[in-house]
mmJSON file of the N, C-alpha and C atoms, coordinates in Angstrom:
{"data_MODEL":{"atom_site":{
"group_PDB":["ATOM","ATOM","ATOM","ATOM","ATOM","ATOM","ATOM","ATOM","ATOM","ATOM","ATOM","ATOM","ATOM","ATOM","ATOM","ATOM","ATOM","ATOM","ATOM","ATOM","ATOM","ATOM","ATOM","ATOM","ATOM","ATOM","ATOM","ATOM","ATOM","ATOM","ATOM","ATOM","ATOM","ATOM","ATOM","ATOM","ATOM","ATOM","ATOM","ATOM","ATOM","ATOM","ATOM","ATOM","ATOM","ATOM","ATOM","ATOM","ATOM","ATOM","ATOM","ATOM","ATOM","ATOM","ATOM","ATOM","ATOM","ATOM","ATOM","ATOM","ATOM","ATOM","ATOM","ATOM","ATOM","ATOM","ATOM","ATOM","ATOM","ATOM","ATOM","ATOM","ATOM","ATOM","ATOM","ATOM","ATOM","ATOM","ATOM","ATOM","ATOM","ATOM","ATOM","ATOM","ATOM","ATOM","ATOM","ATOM","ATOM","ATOM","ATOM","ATOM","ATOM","ATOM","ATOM","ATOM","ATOM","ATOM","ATOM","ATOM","ATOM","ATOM","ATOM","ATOM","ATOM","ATOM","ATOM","ATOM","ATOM","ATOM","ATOM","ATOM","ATOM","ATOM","ATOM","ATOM","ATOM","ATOM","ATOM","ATOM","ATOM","ATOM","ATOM","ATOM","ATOM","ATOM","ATOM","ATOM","ATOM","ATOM","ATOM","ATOM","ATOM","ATOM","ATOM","ATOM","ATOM","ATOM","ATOM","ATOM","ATOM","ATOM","ATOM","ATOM","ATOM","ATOM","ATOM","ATOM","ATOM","ATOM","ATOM","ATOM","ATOM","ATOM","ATOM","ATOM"],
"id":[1,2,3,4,5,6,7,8,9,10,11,12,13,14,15,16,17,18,19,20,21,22,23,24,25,26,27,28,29,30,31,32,33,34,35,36,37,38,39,40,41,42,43,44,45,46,47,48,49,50,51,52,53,54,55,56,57,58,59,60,61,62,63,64,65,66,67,68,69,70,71,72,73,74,75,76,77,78,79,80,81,82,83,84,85,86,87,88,89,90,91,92,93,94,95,96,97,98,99,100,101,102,103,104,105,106,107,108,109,110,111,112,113,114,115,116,117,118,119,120,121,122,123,124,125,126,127,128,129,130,131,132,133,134,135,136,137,138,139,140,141,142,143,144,145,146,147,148,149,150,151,152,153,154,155,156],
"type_symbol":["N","C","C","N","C","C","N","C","C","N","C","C","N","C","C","N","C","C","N","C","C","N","C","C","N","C","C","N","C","C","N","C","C","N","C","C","N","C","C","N","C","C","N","C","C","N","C","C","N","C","C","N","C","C","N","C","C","N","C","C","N","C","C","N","C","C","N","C","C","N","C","C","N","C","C","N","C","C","N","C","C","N","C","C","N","C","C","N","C","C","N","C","C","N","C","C","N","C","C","N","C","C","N","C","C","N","C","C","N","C","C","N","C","C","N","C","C","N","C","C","N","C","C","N","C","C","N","C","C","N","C","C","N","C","C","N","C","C","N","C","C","N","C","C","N","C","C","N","C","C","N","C","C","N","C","C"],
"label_atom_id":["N","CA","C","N","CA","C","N","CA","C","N","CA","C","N","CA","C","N","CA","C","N","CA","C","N","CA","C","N","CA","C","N","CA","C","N","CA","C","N","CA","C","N","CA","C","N","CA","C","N","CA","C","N","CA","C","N","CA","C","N","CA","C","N","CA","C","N","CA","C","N","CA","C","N","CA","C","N","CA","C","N","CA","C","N","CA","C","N","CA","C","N","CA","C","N","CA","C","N","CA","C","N","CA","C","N","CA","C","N","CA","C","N","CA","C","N","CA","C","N","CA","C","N","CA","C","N","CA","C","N","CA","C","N","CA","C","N","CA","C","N","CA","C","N","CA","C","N","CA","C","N","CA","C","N","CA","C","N","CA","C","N","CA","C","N","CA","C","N","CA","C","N","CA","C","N","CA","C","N","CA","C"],
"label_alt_id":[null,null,null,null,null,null,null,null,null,null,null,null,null,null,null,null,null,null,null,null,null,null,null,null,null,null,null,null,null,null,null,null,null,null,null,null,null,null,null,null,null,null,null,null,null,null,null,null,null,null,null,null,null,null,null,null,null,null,null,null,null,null,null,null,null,null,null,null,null,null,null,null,null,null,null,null,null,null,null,null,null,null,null,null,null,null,null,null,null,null,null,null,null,null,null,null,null,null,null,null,null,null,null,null,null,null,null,null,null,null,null,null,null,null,null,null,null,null,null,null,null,null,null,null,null,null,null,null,null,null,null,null,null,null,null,null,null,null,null,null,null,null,null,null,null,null,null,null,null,null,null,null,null,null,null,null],
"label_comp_id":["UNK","UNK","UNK","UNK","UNK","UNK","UNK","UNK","UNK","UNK","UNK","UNK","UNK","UNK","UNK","UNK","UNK","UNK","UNK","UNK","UNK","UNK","UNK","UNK","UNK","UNK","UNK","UNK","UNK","UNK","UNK","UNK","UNK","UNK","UNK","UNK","UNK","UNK","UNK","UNK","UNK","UNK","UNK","UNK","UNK","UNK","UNK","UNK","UNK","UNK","UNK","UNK","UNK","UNK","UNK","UNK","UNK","UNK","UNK","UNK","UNK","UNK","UNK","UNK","UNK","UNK","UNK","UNK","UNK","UNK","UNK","UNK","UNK","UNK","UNK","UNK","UNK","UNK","UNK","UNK","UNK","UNK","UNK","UNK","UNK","UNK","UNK","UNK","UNK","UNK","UNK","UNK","UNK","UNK","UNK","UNK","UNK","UNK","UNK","UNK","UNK","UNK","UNK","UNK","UNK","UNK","UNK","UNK","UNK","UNK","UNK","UNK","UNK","UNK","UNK","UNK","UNK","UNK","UNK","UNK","UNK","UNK","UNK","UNK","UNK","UNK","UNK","UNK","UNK","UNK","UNK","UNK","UNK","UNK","UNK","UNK","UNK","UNK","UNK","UNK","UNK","UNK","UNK","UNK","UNK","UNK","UNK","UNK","UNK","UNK","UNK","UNK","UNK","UNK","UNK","UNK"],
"label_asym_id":["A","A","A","A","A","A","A","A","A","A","A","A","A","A","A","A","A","A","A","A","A","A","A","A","A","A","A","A","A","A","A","A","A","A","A","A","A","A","A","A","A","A","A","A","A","A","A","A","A","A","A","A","A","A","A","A","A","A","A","A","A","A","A","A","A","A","A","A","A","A","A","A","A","A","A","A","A","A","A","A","A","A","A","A","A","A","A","A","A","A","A","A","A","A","A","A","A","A","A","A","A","A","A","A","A","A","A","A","A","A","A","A","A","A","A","A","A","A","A","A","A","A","A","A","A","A","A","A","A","A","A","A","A","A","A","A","A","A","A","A","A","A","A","A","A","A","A","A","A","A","A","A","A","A","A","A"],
"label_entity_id":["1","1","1","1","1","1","1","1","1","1","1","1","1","1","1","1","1","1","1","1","1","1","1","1","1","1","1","1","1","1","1","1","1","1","1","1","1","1","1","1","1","1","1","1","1","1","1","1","1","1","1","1","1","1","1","1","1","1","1","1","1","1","1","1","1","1","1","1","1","1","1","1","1","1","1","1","1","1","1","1","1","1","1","1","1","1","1","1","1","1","1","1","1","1","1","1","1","1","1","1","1","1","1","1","1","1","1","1","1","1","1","1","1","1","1","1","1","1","1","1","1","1","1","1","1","1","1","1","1","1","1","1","1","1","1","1","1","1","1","1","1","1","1","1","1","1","1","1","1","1","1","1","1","1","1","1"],
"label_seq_id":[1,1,1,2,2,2,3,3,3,4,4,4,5,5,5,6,6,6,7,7,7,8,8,8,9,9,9,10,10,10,11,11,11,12,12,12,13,13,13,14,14,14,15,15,15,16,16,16,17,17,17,18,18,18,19,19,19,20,20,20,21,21,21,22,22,22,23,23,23,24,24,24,25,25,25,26,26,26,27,27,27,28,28,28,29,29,29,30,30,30,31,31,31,32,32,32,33,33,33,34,34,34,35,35,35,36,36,36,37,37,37,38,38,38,39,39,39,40,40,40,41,41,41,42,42,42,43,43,43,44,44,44,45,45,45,46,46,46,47,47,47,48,48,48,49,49,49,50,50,50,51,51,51,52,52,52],
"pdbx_PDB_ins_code":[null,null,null,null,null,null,null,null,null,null,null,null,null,null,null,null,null,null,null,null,null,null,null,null,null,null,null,null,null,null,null,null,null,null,null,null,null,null,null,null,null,null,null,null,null,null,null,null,null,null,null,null,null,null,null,null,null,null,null,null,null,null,null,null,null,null,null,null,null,null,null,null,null,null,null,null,null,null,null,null,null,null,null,null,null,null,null,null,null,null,null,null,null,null,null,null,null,null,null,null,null,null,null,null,null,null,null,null,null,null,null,null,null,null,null,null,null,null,null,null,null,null,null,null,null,null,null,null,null,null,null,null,null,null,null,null,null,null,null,null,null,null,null,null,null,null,null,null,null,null,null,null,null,null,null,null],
"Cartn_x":[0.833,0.0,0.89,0.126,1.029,1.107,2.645,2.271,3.147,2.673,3.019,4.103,5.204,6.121,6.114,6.966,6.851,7.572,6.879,7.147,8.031,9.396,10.736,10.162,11.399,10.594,11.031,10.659,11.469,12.931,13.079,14.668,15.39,15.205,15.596,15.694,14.861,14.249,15.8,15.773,16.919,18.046,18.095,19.719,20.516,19.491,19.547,20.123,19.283,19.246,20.416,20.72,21.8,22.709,23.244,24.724,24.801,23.487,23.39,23.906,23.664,23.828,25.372,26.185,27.134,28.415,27.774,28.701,28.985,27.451,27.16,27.974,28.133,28.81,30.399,30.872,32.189,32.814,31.908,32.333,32.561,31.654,31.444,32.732,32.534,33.761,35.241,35.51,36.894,36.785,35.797,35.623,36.472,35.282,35.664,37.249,37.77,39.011,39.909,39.51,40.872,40.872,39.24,39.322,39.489,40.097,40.597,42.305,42.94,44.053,44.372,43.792,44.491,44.003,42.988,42.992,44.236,44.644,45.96,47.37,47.657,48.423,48.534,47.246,47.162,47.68,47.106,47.798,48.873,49.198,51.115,52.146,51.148,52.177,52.556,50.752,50.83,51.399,51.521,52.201,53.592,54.255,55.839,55.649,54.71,55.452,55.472,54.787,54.069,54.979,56.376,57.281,58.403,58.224,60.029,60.037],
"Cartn_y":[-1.173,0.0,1.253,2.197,3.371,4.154,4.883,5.587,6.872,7.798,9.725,9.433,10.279,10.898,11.333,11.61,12.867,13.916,15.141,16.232,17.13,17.348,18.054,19.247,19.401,20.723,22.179,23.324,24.275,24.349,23.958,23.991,23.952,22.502,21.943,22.125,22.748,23.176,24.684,25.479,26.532,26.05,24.684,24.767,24.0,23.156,22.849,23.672,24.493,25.852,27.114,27.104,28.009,27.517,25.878,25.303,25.315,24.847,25.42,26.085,27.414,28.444,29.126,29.012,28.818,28.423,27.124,26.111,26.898,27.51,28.02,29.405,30.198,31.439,31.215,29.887,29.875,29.649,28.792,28.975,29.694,30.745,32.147,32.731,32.377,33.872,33.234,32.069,31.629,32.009,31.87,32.206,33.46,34.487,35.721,35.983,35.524,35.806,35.4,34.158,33.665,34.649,35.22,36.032,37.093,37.971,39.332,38.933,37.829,37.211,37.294,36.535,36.674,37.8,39.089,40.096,41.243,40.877,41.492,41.448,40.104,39.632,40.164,40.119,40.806,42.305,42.853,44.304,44.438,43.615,43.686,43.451,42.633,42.389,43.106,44.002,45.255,46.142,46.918,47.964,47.198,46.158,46.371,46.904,45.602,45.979,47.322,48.237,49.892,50.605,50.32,51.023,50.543,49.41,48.905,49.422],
"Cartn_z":[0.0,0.0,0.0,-0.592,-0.711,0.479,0.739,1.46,2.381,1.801,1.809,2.102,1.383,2.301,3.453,4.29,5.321,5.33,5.841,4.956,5.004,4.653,5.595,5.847,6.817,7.768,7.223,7.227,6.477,7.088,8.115,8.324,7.882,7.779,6.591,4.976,4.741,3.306,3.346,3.961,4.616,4.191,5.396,5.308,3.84,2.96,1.754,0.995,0.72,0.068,-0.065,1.512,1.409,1.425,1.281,1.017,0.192,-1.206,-2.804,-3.078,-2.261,-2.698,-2.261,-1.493,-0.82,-1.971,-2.036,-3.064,-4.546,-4.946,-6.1,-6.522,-5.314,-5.155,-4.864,-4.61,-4.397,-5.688,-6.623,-7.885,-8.703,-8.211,-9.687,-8.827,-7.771,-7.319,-7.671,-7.423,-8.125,-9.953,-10.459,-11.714,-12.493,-10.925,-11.098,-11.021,-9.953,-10.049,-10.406,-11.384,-12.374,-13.426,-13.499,-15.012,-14.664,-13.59,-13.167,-13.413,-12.89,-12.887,-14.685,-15.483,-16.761,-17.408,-16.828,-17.609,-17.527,-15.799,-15.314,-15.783,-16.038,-17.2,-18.147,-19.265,-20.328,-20.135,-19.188,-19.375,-19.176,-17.828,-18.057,-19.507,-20.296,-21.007,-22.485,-22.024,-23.536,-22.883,-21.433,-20.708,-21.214,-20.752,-21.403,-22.511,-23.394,-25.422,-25.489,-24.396,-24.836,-24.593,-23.268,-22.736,-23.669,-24.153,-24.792,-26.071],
"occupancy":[1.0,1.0,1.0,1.0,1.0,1.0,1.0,1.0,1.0,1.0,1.0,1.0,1.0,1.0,1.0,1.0,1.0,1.0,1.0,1.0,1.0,1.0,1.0,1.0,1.0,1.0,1.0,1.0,1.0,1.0,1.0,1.0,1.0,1.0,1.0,1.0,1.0,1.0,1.0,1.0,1.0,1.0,1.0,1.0,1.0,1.0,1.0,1.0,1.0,1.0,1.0,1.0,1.0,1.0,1.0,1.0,1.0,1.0,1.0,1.0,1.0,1.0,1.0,1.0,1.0,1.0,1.0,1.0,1.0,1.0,1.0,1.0,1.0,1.0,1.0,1.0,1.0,1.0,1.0,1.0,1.0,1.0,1.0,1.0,1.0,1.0,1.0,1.0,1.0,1.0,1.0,1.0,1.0,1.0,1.0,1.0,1.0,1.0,1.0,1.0,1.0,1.0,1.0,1.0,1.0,1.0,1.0,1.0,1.0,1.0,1.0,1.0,1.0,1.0,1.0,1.0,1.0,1.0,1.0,1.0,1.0,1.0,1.0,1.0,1.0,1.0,1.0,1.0,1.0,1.0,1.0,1.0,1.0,1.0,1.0,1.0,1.0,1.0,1.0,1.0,1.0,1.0,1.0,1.0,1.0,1.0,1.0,1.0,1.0,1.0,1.0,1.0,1.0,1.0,1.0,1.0],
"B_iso_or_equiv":[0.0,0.0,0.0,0.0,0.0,0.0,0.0,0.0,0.0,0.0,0.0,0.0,0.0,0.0,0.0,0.0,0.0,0.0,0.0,0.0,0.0,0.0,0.0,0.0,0.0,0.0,0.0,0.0,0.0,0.0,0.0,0.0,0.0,0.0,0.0,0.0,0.0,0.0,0.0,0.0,0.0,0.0,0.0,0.0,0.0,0.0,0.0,0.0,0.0,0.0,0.0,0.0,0.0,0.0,0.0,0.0,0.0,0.0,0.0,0.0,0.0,0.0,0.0,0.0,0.0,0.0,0.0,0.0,0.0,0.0,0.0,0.0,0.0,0.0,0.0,0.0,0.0,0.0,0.0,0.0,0.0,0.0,0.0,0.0,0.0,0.0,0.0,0.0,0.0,0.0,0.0,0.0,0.0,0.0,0.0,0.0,0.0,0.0,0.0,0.0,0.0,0.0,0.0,0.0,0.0,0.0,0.0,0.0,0.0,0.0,0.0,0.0,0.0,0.0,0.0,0.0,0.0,0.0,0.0,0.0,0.0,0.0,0.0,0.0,0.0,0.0,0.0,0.0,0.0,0.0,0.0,0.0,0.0,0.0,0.0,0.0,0.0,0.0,0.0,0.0,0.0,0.0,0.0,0.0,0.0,0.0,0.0,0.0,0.0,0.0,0.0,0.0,0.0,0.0,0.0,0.0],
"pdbx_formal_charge":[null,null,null,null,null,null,null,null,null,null,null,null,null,null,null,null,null,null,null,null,null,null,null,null,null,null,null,null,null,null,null,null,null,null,null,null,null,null,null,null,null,null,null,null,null,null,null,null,null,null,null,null,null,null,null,null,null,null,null,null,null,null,null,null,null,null,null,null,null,null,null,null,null,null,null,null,null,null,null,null,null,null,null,null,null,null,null,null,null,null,null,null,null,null,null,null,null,null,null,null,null,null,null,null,null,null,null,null,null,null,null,null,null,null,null,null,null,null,null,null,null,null,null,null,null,null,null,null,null,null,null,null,null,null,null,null,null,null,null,null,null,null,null,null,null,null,null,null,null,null,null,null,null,null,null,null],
"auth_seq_id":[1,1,1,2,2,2,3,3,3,4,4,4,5,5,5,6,6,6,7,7,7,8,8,8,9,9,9,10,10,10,11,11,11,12,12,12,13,13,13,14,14,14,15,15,15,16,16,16,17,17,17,18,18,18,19,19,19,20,20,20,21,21,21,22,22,22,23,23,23,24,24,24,25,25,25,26,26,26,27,27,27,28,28,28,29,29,29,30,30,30,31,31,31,32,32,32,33,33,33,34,34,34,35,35,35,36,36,36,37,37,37,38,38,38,39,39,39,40,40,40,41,41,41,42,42,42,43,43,43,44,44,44,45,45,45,46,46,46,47,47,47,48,48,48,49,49,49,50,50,50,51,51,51,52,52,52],
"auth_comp_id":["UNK","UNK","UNK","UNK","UNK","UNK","UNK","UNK","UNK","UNK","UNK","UNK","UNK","UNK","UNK","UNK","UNK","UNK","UNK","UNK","UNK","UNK","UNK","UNK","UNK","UNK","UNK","UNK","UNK","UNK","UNK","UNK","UNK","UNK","UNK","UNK","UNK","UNK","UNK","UNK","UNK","UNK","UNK","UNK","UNK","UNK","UNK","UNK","UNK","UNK","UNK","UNK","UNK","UNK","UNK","UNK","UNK","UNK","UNK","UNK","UNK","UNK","UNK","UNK","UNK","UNK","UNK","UNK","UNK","UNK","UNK","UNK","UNK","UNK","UNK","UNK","UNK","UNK","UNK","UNK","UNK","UNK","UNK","UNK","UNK","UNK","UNK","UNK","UNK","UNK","UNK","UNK","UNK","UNK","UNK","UNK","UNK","UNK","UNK","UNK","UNK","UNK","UNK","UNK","UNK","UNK","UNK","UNK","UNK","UNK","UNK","UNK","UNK","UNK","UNK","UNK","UNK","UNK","UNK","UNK","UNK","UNK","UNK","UNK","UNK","UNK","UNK","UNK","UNK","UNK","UNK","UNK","UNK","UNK","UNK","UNK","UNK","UNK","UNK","UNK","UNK","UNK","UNK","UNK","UNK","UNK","UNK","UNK","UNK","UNK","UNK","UNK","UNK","UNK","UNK","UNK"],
"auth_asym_id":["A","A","A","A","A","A","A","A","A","A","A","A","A","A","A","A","A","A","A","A","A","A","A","A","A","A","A","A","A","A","A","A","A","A","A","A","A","A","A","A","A","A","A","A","A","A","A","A","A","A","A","A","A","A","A","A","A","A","A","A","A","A","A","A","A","A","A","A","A","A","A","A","A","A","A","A","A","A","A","A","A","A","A","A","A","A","A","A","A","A","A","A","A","A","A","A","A","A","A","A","A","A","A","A","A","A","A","A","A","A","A","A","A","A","A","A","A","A","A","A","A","A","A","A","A","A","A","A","A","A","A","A","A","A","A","A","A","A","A","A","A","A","A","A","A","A","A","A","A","A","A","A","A","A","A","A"],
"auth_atom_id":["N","CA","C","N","CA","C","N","CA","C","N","CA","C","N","CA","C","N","CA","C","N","CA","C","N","CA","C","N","CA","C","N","CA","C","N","CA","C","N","CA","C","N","CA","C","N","CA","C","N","CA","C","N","CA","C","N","CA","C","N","CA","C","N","CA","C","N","CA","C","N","CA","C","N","CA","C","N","CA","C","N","CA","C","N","CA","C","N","CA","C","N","CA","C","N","CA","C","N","CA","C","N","CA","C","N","CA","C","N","CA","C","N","CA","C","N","CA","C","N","CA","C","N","CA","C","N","CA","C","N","CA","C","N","CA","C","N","CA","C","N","CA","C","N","CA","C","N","CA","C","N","CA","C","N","CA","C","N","CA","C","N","CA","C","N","CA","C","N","CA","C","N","CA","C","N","CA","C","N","CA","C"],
"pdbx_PDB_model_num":[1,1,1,1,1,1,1,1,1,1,1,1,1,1,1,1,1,1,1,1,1,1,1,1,1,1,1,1,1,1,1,1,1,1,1,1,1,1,1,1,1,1,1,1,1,1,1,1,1,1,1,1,1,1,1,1,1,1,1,1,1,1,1,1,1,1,1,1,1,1,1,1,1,1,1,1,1,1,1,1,1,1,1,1,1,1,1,1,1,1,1,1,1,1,1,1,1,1,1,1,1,1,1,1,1,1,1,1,1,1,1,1,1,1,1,1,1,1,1,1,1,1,1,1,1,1,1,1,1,1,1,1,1,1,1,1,1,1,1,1,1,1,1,1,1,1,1,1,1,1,1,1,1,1,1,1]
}}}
């Protein structure tokens, strides 16, 4: 016989949610700062060709 789930509690439903989200934001932000890292690069390396 079938029969219901039981029903998580919003606590729970919370603390799901904001490790998602946690996890989700640690990614973009390493993202972010590999791609600040090789845009920095880039300028260093047209500032030499620009001075030599």
């Amino acid at each position: 016989m079938a029969v219901p789930k039981k029903r998580t509690s919003l606590s729970k439903k919370k603390i799901r949610k904001n490790l998602w989200r946690k996890e989700n934001a640690y990614s973009e932000a390493r993202k972010a700062i590999s791609f600040s890292k090789s845009i920095s690069k880039k300028i260093d390396l047209i500032v030499k060709n620009w001075l030599s």
